[in-house]
N, C-alpha and C positions, 0 to 999 in steps of 0.2 A: 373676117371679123367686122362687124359695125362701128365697134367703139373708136375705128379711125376716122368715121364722119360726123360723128356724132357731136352735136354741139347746137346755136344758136346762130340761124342766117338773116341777113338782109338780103330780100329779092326785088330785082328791078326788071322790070316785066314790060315788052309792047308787044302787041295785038295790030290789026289792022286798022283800029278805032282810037288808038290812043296806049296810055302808058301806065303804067299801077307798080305797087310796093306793097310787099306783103314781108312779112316776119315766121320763121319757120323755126322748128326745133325737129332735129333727128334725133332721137335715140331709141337703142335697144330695138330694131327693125321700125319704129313708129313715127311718123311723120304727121304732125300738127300744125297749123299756121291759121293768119289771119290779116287781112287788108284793110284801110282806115273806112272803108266802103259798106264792112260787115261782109266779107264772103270770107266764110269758113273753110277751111282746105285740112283733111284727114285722110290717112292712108298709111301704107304699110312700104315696108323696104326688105329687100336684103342685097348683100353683094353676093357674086358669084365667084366660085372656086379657082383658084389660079390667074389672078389680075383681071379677072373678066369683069364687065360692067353692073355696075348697081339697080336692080331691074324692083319693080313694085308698084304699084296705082294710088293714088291720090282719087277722092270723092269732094266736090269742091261743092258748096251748096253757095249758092247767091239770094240773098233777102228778098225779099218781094221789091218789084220796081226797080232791081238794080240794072244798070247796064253793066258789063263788062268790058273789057280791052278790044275784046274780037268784036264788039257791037252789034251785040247782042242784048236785047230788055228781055229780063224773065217774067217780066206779069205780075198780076197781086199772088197769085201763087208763092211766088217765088221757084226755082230752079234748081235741079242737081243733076249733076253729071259724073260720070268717073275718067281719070285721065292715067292711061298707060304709061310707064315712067321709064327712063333706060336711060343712066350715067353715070361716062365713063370717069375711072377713080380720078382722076385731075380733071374734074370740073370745074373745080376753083380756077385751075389756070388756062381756061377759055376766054373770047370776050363773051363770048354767049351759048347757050343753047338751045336749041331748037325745039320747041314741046309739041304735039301735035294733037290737040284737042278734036274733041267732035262737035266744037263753034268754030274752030280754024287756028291755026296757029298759034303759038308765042315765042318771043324769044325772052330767055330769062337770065340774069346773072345772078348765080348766088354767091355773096362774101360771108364767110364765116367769122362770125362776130365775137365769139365764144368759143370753147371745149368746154363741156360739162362733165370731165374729168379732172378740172384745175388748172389744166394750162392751154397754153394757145391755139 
């Protein structure tokens, strides 16, 4: 079931370039967010059957001119990517984990800020 993740995160995120915060919302398999930078982050979820991990991709588009964490500048274009997701159901209780982009790494903490069922 999703609606055990489901709610409102704060992400604190370093790259080999530096550090970033981004704002996510899960529900119902859907994954949305946003950084003070303007890089958008959508994608999809589900967990897996029998305690297994949270597996789904994330498409992260970065503005024209932005750099990212991994230190990366996307150009007057601007940039997108998609990023393969896989986390295990106590993620919250990591100090971090590990993402594996195709600019290079991140480590990310997510705190759940919210349940968007009512309660915590």
């Amino acid at each position: 079931m999703t609606d055990a993740i489901d709610g409102v995160y704060a992400a604190y995120m370093t790259g080999a370039s530096g550090q970033g915060f981004a704002m996510f919302v899960f529900q119902n398999g859907s994954i949305v967010g946003a950084d003070p930078l303007g890089v958008l982050f959508d994608g999809e979820y589900s967990p897996c059957p029998d305690s297994g991990p949270i597996t789904g991709k994330v498409t992260v588009q970065v503005p024209p001119n932005g750099t990212v964490i991994q230190g990366v500048t996307s150009g007057p274009s601007g940039m997108t990517y998609e990023v393969p997701l896989t986390l295990v159901r106590e993620f919250e209780q990591l100090d971090f984990i590990k993402i594996e982009t195709p600019l290079g790494p991140v480590n990310i903490k997510l705190k759940k800020l919210r349940s968007l069922t009512g309660g915590k």
